[in-house]
C-alpha positions, 0 to 999 in steps of 0.5 A, spaced: 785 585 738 786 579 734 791 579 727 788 579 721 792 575 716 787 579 710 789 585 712 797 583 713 798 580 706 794 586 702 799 592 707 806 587 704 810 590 698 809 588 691 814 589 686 814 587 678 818 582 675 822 581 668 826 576 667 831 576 660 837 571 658 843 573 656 845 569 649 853 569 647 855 568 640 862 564 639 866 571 639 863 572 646 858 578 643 851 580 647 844 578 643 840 585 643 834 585 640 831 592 639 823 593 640 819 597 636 815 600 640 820 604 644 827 606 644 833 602 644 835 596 644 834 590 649 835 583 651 830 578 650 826 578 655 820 581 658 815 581 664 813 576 668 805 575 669 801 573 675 803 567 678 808 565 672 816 565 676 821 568 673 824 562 669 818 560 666 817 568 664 824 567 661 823 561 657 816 564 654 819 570 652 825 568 648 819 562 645 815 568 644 820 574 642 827 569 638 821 564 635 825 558 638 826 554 644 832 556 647 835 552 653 835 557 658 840 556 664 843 557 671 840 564 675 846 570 673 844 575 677 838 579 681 838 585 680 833 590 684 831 597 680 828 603 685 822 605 682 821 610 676 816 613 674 811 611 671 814 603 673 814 601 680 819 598 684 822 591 680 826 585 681 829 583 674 832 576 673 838 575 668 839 567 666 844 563 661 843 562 655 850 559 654 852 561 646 848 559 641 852 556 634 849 561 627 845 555 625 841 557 631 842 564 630 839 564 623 832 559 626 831 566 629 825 568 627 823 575 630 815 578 631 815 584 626 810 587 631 814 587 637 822 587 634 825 590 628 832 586 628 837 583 633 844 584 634 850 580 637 855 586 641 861 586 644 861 587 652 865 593 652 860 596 646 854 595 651 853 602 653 852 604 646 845 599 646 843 599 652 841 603 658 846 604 664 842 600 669 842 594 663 849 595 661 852 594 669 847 588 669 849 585 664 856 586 665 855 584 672 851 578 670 857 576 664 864 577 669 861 575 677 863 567 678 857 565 681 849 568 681 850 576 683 845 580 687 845 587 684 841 593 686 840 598 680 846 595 677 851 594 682 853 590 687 852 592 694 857 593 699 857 596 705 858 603 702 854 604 698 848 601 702 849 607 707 848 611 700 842 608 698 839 608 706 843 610 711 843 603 715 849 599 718 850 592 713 853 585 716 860 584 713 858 580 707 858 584 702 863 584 697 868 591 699 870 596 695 865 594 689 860 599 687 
């Protein structure tokens, strides 16, 4: 029997990707941008496309959705989300946008068919805005030294690892934070 590399690579897992970046006011406040075509608010951000990395998806999508080129910045976090119907599983990347001075804040310029407004909110009033998995994203991506794997929102350790699989972990992990 001889492998087949074809038939390999159609068997291997696929994932969706999104990529967001997270902007700062002066205050420390968090921008939200809230969509029009569904509930809630978001960061900006959103999908990445086919053969498109993750950090040119967040820079097309804060051109596309704030009207400017921001710079965006180092890696924050990764964070892997379980599937969900109707979404299939997905890796979401979080970048630094660093803070953006009210110069720059008043060059934005939202698409009306995709955003009504935007907001700057302070991290402890995240939960009001965003989804829990996005809020513990957030907060992870804003207080963790350094870029942070997350699964669901939350940094893995070994505990919480035998709750999501039931398979022994190696000792890197950071204890106690779930």
């Amino acid at each position: 029997m001889t492998f087949d590399l074809t038939a390999h690579i159609a068997g291997l897992a696929r994932v969706r990707a999104a990529a967001g970046v997270l902007f700062r006011d002066s205050a420390g406040g968090v921008l939200l941008v809230r969509p029009t075509y569904k509930t809630g608010w978001e960061v900006p951000g959103g999908s990445v496309e086919a053969d498109e990395s993750p950090l040119a998806a967040a820079r097309r999508e804060v051109r596309e959705e704030l009207g400017v080129d921001f710079p965006v910045g180092r890696l924050l976090v990764v964070d892997w989300v379980a599937a969900d119907g109707p979404w299939d599983a997905g890796l979401m990347f979080l970048f630094d946008g660093g803070t953006v001075s009210p110069a720059a804040v008043a060059s934005i310029v939202l698409p009306p068919d995709e955003l009504s407004g935007f907001e700057f909110v302070a991290l402890a009033s995240l939960d009001g805005f965003l989804r829990p998995r996005l809020a513990r994203r957030v907060r992870e991506a804003l207080l963790t030294e350094g870029g942070v794997y997350l699964e669901g929102g939350y940094q893995t350790s070994p505990s919480r690892q035998s709750q999501i699989s039931g398979a022994d972990r190696s000792s890197g992990m950071t204890p106690g934070k779930t």
